[in-house]
C-alpha positions as a Markdown table, in Angstrom:
| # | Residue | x | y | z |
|---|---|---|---|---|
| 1 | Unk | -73.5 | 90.1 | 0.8 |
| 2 | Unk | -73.8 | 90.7 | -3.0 |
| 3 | Unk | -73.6 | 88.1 | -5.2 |
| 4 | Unk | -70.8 | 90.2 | -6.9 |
| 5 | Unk | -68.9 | 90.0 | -4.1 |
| 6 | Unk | -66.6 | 86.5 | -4.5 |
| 7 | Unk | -65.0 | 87.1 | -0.7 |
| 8 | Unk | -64.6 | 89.7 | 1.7 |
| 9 | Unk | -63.1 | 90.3 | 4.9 |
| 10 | Unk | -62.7 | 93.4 | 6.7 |
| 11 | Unk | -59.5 | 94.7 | 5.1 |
| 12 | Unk | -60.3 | 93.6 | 1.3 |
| 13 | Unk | -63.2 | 92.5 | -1.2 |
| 14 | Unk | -62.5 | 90.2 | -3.7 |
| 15 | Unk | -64.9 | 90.8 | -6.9 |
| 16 | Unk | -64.9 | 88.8 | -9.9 |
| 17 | Unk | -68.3 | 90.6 | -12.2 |
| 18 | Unk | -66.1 | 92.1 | -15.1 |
| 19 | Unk | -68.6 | 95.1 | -15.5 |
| 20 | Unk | -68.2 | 96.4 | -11.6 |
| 21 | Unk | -64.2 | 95.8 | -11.3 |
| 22 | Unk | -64.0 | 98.0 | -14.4 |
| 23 | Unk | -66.4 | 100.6 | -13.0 |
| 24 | Unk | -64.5 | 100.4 | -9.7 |
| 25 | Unk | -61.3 | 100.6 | -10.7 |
| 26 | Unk | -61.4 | 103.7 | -12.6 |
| 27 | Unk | -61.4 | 105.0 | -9.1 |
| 28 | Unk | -59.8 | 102.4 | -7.0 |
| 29 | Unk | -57.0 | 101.0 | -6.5 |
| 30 | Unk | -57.1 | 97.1 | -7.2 |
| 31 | Unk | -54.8 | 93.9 | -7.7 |
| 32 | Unk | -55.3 | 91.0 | -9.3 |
| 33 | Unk | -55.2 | 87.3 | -7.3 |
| 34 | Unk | -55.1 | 83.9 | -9.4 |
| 35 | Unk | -57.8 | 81.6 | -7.9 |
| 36 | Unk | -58.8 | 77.8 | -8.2 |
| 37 | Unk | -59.6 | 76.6 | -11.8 |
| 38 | Unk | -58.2 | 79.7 | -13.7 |
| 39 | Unk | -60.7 | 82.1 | -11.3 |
| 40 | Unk | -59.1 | 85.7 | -11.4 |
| 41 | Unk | -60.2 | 87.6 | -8.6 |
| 42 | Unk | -59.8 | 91.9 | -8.1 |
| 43 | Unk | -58.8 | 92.4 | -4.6 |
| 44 | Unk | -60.2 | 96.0 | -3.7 |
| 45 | Unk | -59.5 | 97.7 | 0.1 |
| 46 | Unk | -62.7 | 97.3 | 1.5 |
| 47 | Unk | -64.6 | 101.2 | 2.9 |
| 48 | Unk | -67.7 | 102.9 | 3.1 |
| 49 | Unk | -66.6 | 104.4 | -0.1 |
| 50 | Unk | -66.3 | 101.4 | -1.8 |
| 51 | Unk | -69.5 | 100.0 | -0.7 |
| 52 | Unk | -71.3 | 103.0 | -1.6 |
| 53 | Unk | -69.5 | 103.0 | -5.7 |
| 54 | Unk | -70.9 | 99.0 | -5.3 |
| 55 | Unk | -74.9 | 99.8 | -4.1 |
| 56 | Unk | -74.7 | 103.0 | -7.0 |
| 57 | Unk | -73.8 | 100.7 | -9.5 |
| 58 | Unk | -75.8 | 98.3 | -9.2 |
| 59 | Unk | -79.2 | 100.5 | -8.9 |
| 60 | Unk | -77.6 | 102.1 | -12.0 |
| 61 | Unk | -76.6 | 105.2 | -10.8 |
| 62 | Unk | -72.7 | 105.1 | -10.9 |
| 63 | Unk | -71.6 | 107.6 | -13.5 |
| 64 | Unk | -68.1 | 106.9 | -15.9 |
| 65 | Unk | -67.6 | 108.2 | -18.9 |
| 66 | Unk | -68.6 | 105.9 | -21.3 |
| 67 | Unk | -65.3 | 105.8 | -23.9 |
| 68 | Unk | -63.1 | 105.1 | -20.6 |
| 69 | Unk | -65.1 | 102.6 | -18.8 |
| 70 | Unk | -65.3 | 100.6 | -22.6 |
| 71 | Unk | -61.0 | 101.2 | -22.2 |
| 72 | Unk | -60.8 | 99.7 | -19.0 |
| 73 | Unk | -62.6 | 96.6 | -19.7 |
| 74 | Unk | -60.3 | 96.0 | -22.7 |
| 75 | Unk | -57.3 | 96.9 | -20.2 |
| 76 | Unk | -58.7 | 94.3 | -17.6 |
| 77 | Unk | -59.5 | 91.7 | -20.3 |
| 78 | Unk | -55.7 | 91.9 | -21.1 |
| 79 | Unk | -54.8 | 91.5 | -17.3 |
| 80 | Unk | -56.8 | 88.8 | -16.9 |
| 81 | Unk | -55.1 | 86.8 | -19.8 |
| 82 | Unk | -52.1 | 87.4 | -19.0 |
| 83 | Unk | -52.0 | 86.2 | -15.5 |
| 84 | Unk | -52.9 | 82.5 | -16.9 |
């Protein structure tokens, strides 16, 4: 399992590295589960598709648009705050 990879099960992954979630979820769909000691985790549906975005980026060759991706963090930044 990645070290990127918080929890999984077969149904969902639960992610928590700020620089994938925001490179995942400008394709899929995610929510957002409170954890122990402030921990925010992004549930994802777990599939091949998925796991295949998750081994790109991490050898580097994912491809976003660079103006977007630097949105979305911002965007997820502001989710995470305002679930505490």
């Amino acid at each position: 399992m990645n070290s990127a990879i918080e929890m999984t099960n077969e149904n969902h992954l639960y992610l928590s590295d700020l620089g994938l979630v925001a490179a995942l979820s400008l394709t899929f769909f995610h929510e957002i589960k409170q954890g122990e000691k402030k921990k925010v985790f992004f549930v994802f549906e777990n599939s091949p598709a998925i796991q295949e975005a998750i081994n790109q980026y991490w050898n580097g060759n994912l491809s976003v648009d660079a103006k977007t991706y630097s949105e979305q963090i911002k965007s997820i930044k502001s989710r995470i705050y305002q679930t505490q």
